[in-house]
C-alpha positions as CSV (number, residue, x, y, z in Angstrom):
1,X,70.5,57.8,90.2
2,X,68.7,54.5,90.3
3,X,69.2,51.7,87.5
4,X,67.0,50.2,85.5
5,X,67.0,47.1,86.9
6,X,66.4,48.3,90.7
7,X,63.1,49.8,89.9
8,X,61.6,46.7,88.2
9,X,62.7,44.6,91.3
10,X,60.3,47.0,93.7
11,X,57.4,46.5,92.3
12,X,57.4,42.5,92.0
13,X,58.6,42.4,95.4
14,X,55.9,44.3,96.7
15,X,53.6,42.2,94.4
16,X,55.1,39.2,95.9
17,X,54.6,40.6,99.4
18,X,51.5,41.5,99.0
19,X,50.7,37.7,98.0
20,X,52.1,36.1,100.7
21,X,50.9,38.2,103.5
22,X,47.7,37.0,101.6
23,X,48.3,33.7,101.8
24,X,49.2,33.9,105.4
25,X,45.8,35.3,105.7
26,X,44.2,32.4,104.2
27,X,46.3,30.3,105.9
28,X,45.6,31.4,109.4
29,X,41.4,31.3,108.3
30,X,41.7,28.2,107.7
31,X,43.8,27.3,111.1
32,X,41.0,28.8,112.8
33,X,38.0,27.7,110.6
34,X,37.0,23.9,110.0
35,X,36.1,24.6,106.7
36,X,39.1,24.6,104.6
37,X,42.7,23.2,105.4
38,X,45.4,26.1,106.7
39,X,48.7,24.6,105.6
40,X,48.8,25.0,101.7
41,X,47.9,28.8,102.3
42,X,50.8,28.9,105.1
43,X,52.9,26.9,103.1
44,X,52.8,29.2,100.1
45,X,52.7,32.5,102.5
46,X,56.6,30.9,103.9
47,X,57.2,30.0,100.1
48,X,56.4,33.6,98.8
49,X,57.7,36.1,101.7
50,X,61.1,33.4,102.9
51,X,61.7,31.8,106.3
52,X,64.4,35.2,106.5
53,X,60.9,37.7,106.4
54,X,61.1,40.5,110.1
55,X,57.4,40.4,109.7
56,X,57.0,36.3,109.4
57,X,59.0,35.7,112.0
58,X,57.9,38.0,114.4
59,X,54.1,36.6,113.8
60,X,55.7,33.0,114.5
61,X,57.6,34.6,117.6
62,X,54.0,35.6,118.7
63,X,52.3,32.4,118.3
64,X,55.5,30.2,120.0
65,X,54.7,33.0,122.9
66,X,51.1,32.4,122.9
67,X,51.5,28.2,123.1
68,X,53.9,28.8,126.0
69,X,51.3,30.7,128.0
70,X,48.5,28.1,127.0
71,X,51.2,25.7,128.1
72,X,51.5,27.3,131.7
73,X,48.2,28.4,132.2
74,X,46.0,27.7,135.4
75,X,43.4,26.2,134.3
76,X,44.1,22.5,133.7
77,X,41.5,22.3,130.1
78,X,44.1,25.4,129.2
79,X,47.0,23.4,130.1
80,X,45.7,20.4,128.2
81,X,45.3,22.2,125.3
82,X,48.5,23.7,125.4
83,X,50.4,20.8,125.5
84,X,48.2,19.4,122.5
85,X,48.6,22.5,120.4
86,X,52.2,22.7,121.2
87,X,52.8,18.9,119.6
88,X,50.5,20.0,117.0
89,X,53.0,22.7,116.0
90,X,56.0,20.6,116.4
91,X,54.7,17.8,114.4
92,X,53.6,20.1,111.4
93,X,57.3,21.9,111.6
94,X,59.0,18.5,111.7
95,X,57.0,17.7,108.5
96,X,57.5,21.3,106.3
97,X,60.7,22.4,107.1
98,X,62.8,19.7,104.9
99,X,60.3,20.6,102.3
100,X,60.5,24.2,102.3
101,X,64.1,24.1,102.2
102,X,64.0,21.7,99.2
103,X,61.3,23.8,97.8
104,X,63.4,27.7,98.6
105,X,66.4,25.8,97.0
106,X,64.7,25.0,93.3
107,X,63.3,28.8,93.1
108,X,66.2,30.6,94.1
């Protein structure tokens, strides 16, 4: 027999979900197009699902994965771009992890 309070949690964490796997959506548009700025949509996507979400994680598993092969590619404009994606990546880290820890700790 389920509680009350169990099935109002389900639906506002799929609502929740639902939002951040859209922001990550927005997010990665606007990584890929010049147009509009992918960061606030990625840093609300990490806000909304957690830095704990399987499905988060396994995309950022993916993309480490597909630096690392840009990295070590043949071709040296591959390479090169690698390496400049790669400290792309680590300088945008660097700079959101203290604030999505701050930011997880005040909406827990």
């Amino acid at each position: 027999m389920q509680s009350i309070a169990s099935s109002t949690i389900r639906p506002a964490r799929l609502i929740r979900r639902g939002l951040g796997f859209l922001f990550l959506g927005v997010g990665i548009a606007g990584a890929l197009l010049p147009i509009i700025p992918g960061w606030p949509g990625l840093f609300v996507a990490i806000l909304l699902l957690g830095r704990r979400d399987p499905a988060l994680r396994r995309l950022h598993l993916i993309g480490r994965r597909g630096l690392r092969r840009l990295r070590t590619a043949r071709a040296p404009h591959m390479r090169r771009l690698g390496r400049w994606l790669s400290g792309q990546y680590v300088g945008m880290r660097r700079s959101m992890t203290p604030h999505l820890i701050r930011a997880e700790k005040m909406f827990k």
